[in-house]
mmCIF file of the N, C-alpha and C atoms, coordinates in Angstrom:
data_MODEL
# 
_entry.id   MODEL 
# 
loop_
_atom_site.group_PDB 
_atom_site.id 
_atom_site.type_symbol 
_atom_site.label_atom_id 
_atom_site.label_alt_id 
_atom_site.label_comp_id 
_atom_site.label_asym_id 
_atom_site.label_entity_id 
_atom_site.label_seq_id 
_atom_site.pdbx_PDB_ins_code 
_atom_site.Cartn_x 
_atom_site.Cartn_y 
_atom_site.Cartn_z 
_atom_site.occupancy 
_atom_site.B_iso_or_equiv 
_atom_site.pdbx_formal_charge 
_atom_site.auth_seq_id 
_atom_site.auth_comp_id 
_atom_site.auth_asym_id 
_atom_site.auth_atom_id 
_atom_site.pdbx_PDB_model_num 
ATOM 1   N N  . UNK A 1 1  ? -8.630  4.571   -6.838 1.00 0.00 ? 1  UNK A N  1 
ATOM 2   C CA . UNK A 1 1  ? -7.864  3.343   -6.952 1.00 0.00 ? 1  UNK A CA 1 
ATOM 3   C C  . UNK A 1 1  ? -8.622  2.232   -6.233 1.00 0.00 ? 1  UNK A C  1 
ATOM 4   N N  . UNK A 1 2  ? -8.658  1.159   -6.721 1.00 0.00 ? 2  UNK A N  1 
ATOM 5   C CA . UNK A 1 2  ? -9.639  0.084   -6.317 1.00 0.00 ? 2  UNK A CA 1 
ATOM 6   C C  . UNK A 1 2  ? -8.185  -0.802  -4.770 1.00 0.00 ? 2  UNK A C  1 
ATOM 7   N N  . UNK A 1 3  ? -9.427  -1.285  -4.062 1.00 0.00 ? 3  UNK A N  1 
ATOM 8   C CA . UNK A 1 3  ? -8.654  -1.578  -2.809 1.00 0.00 ? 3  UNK A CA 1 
ATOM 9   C C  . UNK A 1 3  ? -8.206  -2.577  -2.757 1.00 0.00 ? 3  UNK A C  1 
ATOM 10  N N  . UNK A 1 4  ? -8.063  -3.037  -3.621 1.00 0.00 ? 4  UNK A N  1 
ATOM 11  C CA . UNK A 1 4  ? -7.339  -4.590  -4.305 1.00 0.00 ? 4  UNK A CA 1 
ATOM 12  C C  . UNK A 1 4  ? -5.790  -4.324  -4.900 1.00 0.00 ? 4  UNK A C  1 
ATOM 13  N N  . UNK A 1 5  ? -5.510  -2.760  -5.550 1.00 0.00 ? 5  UNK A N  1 
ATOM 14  C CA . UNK A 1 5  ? -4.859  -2.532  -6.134 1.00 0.00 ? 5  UNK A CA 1 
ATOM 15  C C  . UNK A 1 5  ? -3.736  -1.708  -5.075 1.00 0.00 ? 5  UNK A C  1 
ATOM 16  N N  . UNK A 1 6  ? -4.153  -0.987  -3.646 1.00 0.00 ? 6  UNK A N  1 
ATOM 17  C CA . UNK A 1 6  ? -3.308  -0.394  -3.196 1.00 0.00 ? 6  UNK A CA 1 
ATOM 18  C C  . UNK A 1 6  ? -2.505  -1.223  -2.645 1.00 0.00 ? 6  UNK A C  1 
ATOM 19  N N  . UNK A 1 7  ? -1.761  -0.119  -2.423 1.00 0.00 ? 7  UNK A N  1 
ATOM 20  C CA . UNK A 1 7  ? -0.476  -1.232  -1.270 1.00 0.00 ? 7  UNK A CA 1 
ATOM 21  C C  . UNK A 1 7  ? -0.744  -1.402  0.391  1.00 0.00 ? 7  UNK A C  1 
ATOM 22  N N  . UNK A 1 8  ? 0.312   -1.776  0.963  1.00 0.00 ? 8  UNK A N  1 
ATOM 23  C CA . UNK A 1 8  ? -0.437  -2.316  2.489  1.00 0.00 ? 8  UNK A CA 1 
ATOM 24  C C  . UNK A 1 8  ? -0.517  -0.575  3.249  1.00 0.00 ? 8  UNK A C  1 
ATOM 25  N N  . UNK A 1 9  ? 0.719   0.047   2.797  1.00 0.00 ? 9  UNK A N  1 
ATOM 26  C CA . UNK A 1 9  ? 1.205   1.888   3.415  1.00 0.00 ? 9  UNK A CA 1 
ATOM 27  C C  . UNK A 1 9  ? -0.039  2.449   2.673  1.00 0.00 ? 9  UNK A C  1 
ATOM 28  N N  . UNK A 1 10 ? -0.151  1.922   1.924  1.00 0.00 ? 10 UNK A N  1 
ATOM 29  C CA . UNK A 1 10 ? -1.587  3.188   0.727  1.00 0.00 ? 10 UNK A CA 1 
ATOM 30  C C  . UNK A 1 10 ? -3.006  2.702   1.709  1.00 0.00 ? 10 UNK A C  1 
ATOM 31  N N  . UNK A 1 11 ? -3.511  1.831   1.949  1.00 0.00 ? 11 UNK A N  1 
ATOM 32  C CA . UNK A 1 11 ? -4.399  0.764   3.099  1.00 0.00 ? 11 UNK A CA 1 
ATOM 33  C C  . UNK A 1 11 ? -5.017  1.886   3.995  1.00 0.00 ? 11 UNK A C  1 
ATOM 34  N N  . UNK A 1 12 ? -3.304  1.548   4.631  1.00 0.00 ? 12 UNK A N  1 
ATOM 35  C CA . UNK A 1 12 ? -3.227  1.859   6.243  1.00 0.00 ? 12 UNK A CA 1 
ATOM 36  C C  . UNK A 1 12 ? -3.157  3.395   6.360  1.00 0.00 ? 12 UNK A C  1 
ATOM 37  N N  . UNK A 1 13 ? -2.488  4.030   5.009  1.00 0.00 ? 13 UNK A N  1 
ATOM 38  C CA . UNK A 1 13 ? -2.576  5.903   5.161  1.00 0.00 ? 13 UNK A CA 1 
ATOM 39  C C  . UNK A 1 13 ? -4.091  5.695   5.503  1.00 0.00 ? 13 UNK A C  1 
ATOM 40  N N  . UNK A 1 14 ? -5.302  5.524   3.912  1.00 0.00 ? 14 UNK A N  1 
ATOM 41  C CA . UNK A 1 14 ? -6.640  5.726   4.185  1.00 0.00 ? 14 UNK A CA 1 
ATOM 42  C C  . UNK A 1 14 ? -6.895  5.863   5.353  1.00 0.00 ? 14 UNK A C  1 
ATOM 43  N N  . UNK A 1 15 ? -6.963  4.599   5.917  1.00 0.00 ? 15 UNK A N  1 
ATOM 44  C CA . UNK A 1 15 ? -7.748  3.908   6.886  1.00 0.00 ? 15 UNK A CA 1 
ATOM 45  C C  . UNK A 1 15 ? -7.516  5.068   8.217  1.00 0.00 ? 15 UNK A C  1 
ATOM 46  N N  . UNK A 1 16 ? -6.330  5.477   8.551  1.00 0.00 ? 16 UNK A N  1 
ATOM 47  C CA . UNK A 1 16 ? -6.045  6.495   9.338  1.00 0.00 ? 16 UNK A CA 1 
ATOM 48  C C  . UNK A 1 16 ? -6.887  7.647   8.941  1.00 0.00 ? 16 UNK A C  1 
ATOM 49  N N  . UNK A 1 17 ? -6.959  8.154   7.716  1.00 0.00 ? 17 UNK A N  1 
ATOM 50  C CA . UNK A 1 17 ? -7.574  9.368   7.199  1.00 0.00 ? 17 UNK A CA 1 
ATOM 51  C C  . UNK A 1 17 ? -9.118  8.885   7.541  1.00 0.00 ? 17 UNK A C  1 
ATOM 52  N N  . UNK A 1 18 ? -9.317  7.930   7.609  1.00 0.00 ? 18 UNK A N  1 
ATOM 53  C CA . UNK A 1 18 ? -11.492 7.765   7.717  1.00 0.00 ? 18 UNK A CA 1 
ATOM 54  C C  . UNK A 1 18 ? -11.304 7.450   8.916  1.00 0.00 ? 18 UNK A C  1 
ATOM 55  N N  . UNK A 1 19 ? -10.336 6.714   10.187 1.00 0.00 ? 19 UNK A N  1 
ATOM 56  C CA . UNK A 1 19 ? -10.381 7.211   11.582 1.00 0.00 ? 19 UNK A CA 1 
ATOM 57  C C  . UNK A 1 19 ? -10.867 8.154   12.041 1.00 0.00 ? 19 UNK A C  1 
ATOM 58  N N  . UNK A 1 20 ? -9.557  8.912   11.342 1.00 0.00 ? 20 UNK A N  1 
ATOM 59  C CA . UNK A 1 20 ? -9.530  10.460  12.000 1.00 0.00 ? 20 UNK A CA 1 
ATOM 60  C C  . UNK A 1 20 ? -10.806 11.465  12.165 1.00 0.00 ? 20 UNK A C  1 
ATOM 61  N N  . UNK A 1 21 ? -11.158 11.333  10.560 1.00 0.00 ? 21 UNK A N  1 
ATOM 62  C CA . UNK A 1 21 ? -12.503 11.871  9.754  1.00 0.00 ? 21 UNK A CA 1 
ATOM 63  C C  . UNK A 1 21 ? -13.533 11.723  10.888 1.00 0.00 ? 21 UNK A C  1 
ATOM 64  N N  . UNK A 1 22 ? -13.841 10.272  11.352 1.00 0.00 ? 22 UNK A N  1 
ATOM 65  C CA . UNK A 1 22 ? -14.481 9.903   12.170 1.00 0.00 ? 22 UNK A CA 1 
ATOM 66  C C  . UNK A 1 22 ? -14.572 10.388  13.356 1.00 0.00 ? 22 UNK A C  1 
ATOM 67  N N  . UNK A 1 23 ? -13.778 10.226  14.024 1.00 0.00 ? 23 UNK A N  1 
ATOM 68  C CA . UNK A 1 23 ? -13.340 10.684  15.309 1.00 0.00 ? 23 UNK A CA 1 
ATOM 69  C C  . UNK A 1 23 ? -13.637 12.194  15.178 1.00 0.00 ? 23 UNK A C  1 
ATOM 70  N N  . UNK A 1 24 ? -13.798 12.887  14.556 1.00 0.00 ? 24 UNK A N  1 
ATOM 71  C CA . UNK A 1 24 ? -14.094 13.913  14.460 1.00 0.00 ? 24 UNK A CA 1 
ATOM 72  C C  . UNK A 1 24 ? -15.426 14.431  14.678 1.00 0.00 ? 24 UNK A C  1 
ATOM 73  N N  . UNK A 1 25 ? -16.294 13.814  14.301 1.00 0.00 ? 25 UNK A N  1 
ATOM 74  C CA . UNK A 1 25 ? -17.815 13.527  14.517 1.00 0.00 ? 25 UNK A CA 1 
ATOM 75  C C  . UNK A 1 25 ? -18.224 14.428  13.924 1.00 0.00 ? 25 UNK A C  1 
ATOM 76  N N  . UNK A 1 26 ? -17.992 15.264  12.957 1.00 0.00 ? 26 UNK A N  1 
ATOM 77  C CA . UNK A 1 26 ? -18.471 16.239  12.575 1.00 0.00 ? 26 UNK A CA 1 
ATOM 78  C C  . UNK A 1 26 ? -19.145 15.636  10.904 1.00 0.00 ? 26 UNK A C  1 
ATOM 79  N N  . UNK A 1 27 ? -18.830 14.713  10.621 1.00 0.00 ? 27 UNK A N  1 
ATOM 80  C CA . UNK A 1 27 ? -19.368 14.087  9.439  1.00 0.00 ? 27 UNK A CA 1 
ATOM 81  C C  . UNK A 1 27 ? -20.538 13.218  9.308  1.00 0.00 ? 27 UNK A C  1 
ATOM 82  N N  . UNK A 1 28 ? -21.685 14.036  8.108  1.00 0.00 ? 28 UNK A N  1 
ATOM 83  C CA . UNK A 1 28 ? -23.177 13.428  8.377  1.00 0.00 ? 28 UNK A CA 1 
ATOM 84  C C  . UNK A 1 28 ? -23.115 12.021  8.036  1.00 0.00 ? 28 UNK A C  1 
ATOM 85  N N  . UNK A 1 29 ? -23.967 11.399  8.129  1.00 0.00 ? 29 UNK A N  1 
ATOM 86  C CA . UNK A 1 29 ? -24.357 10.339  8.989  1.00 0.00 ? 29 UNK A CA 1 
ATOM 87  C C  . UNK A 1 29 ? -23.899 9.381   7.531  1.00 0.00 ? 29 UNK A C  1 
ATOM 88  N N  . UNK A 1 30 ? -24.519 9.887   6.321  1.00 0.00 ? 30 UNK A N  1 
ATOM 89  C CA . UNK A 1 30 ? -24.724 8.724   5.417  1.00 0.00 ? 30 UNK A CA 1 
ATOM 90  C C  . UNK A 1 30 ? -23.224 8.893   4.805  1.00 0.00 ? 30 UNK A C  1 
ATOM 91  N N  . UNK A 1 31 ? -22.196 9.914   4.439  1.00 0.00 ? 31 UNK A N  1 
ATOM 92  C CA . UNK A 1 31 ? -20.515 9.841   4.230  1.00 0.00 ? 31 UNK A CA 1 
ATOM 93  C C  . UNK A 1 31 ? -20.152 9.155   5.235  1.00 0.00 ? 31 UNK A C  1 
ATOM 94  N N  . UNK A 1 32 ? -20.705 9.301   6.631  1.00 0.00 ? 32 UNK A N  1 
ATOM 95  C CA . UNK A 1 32 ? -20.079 7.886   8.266  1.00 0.00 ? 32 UNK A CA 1 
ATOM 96  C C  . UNK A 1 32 ? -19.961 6.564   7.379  1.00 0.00 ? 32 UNK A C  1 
ATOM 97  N N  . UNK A 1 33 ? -21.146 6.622   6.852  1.00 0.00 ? 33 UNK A N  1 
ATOM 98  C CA . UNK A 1 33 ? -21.627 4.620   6.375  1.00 0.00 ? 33 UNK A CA 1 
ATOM 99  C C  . UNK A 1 33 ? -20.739 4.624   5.774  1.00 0.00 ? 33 UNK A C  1 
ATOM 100 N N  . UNK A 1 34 ? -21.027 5.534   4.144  1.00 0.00 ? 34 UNK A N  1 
ATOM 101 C CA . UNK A 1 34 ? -20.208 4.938   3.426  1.00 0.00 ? 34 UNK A CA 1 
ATOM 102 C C  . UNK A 1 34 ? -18.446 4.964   3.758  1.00 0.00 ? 34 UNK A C  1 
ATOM 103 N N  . UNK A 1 35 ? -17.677 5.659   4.142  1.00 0.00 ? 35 UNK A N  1 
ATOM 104 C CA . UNK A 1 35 ? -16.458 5.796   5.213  1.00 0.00 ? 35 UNK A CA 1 
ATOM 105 C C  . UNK A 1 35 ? -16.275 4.089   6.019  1.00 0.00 ? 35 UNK A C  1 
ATOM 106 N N  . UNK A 1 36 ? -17.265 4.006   6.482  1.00 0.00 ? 36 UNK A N  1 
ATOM 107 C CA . UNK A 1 36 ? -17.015 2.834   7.579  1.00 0.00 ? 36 UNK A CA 1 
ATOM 108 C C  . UNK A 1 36 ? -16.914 1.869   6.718  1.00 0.00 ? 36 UNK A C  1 
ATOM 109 N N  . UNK A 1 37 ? -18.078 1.617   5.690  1.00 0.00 ? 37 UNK A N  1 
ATOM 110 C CA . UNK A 1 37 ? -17.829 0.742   4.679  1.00 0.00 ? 37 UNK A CA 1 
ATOM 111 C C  . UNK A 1 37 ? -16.396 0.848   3.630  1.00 0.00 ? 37 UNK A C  1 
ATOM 112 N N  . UNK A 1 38 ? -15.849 1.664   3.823  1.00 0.00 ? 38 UNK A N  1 
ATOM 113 C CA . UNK A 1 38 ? -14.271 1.829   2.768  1.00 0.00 ? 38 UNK A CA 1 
ATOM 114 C C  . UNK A 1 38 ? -13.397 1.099   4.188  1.00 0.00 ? 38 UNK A C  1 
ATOM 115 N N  . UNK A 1 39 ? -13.844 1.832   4.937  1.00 0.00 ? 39 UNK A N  1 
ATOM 116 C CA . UNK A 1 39 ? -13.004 1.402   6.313  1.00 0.00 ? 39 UNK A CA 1 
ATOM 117 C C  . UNK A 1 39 ? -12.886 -0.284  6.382  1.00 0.00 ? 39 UNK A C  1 
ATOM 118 N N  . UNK A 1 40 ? -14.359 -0.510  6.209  1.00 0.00 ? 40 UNK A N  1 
ATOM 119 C CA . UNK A 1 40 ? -13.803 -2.017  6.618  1.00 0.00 ? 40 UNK A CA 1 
ATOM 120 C C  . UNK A 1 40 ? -13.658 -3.044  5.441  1.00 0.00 ? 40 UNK A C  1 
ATOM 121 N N  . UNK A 1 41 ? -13.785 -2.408  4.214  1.00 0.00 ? 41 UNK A N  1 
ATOM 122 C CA . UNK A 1 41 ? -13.135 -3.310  3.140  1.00 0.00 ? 41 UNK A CA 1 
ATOM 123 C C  . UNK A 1 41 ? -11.662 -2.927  3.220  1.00 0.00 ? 41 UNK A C  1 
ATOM 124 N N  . UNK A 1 42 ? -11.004 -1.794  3.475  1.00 0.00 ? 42 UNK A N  1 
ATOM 125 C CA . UNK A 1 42 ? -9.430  -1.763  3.928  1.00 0.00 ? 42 UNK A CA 1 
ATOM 126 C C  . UNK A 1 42 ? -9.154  -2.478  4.842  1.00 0.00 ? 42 UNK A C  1 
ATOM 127 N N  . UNK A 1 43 ? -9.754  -2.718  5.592  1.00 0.00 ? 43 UNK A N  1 
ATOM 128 C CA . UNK A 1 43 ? -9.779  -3.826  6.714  1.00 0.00 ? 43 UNK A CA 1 
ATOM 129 C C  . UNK A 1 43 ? -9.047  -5.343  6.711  1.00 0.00 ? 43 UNK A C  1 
ATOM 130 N N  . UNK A 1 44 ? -10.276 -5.264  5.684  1.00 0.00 ? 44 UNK A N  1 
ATOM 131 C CA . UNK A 1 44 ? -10.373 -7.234  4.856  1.00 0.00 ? 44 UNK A CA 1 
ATOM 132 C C  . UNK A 1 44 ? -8.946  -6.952  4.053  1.00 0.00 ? 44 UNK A C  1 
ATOM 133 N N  . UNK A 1 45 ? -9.279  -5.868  3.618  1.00 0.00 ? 45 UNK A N  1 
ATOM 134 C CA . UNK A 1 45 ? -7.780  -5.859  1.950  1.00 0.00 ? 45 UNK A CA 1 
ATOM 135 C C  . UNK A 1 45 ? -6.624  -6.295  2.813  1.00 0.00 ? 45 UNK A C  1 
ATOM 136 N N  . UNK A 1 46 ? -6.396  -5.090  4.349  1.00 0.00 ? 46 UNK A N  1 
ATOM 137 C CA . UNK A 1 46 ? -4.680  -5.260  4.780  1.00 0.00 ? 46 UNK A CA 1 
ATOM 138 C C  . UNK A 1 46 ? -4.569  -6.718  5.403  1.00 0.00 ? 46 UNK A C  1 
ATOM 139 N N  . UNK A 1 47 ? -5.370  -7.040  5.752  1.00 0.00 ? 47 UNK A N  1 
ATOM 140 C CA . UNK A 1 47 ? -5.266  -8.540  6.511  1.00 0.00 ? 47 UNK A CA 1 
ATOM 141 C C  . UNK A 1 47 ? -5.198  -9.660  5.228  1.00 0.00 ? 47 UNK A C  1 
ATOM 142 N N  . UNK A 1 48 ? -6.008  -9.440  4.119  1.00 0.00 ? 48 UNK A N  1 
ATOM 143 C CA . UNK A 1 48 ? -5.445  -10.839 3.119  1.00 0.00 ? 48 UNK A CA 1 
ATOM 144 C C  . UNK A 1 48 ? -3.920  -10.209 2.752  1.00 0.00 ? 48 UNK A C  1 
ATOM 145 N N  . UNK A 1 49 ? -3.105  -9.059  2.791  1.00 0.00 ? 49 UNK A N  1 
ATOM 146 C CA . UNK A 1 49 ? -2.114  -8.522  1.864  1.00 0.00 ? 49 UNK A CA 1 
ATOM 147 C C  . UNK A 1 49 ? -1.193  -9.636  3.374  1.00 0.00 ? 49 UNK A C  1 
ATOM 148 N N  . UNK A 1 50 ? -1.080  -9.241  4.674  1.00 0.00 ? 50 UNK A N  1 
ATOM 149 C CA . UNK A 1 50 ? -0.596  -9.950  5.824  1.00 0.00 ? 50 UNK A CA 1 
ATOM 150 C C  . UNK A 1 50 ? -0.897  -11.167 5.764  1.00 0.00 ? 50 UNK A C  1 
ATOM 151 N N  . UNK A 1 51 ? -1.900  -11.443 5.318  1.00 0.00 ? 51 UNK A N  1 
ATOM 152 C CA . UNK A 1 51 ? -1.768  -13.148 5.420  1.00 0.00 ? 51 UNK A CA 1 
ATOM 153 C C  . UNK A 1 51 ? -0.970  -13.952 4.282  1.00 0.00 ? 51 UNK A C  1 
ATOM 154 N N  . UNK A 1 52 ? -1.021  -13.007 3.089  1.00 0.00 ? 52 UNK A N  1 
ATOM 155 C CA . UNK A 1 52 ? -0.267  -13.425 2.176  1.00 0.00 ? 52 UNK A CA 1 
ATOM 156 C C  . UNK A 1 52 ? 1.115   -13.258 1.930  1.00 0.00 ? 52 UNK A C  1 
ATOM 157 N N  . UNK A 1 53 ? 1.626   -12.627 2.929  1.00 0.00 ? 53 UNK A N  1 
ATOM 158 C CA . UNK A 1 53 ? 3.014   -12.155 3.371  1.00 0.00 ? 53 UNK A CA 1 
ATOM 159 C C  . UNK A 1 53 ? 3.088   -13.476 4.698  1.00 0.00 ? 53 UNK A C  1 
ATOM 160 N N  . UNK A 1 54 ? 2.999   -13.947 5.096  1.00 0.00 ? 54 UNK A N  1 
ATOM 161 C CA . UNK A 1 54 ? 2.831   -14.568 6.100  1.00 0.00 ? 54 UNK A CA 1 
ATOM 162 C C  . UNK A 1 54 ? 3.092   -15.917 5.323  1.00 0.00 ? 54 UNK A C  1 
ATOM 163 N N  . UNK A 1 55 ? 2.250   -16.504 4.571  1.00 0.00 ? 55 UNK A N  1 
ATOM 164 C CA . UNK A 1 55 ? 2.486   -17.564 3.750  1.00 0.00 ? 55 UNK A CA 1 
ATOM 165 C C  . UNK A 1 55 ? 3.844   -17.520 2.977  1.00 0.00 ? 55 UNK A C  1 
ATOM 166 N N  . UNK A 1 56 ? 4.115   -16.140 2.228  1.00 0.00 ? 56 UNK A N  1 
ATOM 167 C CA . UNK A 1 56 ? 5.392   -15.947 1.463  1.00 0.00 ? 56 UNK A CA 1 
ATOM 168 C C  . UNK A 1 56 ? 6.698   -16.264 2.731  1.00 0.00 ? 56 UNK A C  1 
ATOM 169 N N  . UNK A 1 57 ? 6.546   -15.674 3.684  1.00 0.00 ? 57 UNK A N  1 
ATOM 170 C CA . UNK A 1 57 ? 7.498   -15.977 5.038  1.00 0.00 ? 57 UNK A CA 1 
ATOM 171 C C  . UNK A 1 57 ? 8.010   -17.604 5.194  1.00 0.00 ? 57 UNK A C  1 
ATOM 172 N N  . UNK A 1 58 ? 6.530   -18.223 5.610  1.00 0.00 ? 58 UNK A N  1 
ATOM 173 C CA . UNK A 1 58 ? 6.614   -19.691 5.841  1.00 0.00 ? 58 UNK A CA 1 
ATOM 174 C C  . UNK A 1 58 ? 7.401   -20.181 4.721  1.00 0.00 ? 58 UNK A C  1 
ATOM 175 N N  . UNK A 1 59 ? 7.116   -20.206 3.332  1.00 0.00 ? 59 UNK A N  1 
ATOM 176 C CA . UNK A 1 59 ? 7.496   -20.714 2.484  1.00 0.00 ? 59 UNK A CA 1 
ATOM 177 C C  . UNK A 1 59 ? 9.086   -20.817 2.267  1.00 0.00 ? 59 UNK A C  1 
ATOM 178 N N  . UNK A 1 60 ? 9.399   -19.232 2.526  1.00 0.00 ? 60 UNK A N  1 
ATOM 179 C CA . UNK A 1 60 ? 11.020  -18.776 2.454  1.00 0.00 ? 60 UNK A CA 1 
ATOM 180 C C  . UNK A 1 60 ? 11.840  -20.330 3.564  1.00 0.00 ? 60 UNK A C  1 
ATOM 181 N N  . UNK A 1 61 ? 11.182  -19.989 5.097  1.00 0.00 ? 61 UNK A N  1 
ATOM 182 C CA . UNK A 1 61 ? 11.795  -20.703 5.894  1.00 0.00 ? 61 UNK A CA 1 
ATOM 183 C C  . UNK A 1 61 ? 11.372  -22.405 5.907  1.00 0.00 ? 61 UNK A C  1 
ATOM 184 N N  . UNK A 1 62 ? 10.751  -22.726 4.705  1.00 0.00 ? 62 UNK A N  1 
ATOM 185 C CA . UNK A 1 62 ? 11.031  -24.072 4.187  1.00 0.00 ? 62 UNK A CA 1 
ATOM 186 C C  . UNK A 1 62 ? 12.545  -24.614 3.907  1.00 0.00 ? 62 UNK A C  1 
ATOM 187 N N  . UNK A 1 63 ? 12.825  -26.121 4.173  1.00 0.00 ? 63 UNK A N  1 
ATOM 188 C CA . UNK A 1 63 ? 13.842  -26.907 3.322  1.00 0.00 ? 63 UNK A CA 1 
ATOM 189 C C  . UNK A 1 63 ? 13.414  -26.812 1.827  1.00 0.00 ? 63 UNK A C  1 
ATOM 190 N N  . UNK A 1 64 ? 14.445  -27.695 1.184  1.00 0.00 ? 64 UNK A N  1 
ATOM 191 C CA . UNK A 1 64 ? 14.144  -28.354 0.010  1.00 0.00 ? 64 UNK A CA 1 
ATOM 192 C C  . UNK A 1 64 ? 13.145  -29.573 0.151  1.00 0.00 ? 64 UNK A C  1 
ATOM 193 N N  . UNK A 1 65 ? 13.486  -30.471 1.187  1.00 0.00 ? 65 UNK A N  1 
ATOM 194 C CA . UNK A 1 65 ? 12.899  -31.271 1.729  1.00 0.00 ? 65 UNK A CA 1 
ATOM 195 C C  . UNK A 1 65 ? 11.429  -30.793 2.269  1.00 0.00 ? 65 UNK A C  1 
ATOM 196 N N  . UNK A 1 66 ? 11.057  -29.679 2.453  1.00 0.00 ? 66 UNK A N  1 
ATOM 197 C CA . UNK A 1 66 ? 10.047  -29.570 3.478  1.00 0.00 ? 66 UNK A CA 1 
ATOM 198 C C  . UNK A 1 66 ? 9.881   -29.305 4.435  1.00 0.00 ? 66 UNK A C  1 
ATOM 199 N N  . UNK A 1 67 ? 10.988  -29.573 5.413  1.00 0.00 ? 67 UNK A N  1 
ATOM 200 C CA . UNK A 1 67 ? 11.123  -29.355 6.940  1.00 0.00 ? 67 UNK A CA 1 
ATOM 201 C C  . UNK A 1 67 ? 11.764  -28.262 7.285  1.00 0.00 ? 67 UNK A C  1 
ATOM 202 N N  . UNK A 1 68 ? 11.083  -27.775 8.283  1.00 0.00 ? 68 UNK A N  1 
ATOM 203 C CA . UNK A 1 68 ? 10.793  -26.274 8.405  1.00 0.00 ? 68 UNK A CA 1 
ATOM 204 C C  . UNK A 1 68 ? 12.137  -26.044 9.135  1.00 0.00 ? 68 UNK A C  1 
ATOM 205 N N  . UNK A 1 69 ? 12.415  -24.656 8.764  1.00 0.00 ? 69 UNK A N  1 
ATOM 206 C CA . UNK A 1 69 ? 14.179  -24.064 8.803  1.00 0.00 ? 69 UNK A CA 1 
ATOM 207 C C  . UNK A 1 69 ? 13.935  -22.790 9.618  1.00 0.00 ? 69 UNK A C  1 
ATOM 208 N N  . UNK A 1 70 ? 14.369  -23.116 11.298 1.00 0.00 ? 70 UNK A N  1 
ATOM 209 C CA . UNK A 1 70 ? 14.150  -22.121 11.915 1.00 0.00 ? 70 UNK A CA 1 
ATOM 210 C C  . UNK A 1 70 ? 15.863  -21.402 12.040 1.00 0.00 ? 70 UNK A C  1 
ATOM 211 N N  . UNK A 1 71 ? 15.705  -19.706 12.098 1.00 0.00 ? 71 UNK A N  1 
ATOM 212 C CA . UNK A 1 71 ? 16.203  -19.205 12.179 1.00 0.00 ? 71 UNK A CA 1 
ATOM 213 C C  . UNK A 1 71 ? 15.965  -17.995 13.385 1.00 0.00 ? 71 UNK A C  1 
ATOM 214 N N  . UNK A 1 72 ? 17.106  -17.517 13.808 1.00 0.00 ? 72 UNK A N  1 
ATOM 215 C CA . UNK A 1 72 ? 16.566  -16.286 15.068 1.00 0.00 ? 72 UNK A CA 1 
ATOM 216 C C  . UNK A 1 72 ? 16.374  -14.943 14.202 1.00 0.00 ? 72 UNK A C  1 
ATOM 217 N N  . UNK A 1 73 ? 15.348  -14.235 14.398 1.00 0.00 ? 73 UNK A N  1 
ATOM 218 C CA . UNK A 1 73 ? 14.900  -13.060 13.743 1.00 0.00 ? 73 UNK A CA 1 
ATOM 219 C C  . UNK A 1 73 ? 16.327  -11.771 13.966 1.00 0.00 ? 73 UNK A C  1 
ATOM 220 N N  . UNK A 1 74 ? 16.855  -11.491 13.705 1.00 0.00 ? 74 UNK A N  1 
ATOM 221 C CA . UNK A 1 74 ? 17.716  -10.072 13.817 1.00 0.00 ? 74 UNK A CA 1 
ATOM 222 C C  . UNK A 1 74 ? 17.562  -9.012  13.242 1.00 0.00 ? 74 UNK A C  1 
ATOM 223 N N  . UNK A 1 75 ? 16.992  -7.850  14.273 1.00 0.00 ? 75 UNK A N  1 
ATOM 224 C CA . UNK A 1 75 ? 16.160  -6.678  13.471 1.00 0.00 ? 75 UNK A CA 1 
ATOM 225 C C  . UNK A 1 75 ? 17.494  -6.123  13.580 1.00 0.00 ? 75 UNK A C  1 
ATOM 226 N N  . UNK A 1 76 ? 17.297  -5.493  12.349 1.00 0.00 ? 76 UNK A N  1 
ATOM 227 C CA . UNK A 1 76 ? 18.696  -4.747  12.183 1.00 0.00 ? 76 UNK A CA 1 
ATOM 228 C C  . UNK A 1 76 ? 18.996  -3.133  12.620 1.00 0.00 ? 76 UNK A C  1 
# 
């Protein structure tokens, strides 16, 4: 599945799984690269998926007008 296409939980499973992998040290050198390299395009992917959730946020707590509509967060 291309890393454009997963979700932010599909990301962040990987990214744990090529940690781990890692941390393990038992993996030769050139699966490390390529690993680190999946690693850090999951990287880039979960942070634009958060930044674009972040923008969707701001937007919500817009007026009609524009002017920004604060509310107190209540985790439920």
């Amino acid at each position: 599945m291309n890393q454009q296409n997963k979700t932010f939980e599909e990301s962040m499973t990987r990214l744990e799984q090529i940690v781990r992998a890692m941390e393990q040290g038992n993996v030769p050198l050139e699966e490390s690269l390529k690993l680190f390299q999946e690693g850090t395009e999951l990287v880039r992917s979960c942070g634009k998926l958060l930044d674009d959730a972040q923008l969707q946020i701001q937007k919500v707590m817009t007026a009609a007008d524009g002017s920004p509509v604060m509310e107190d967060f209540q985790d439920e």
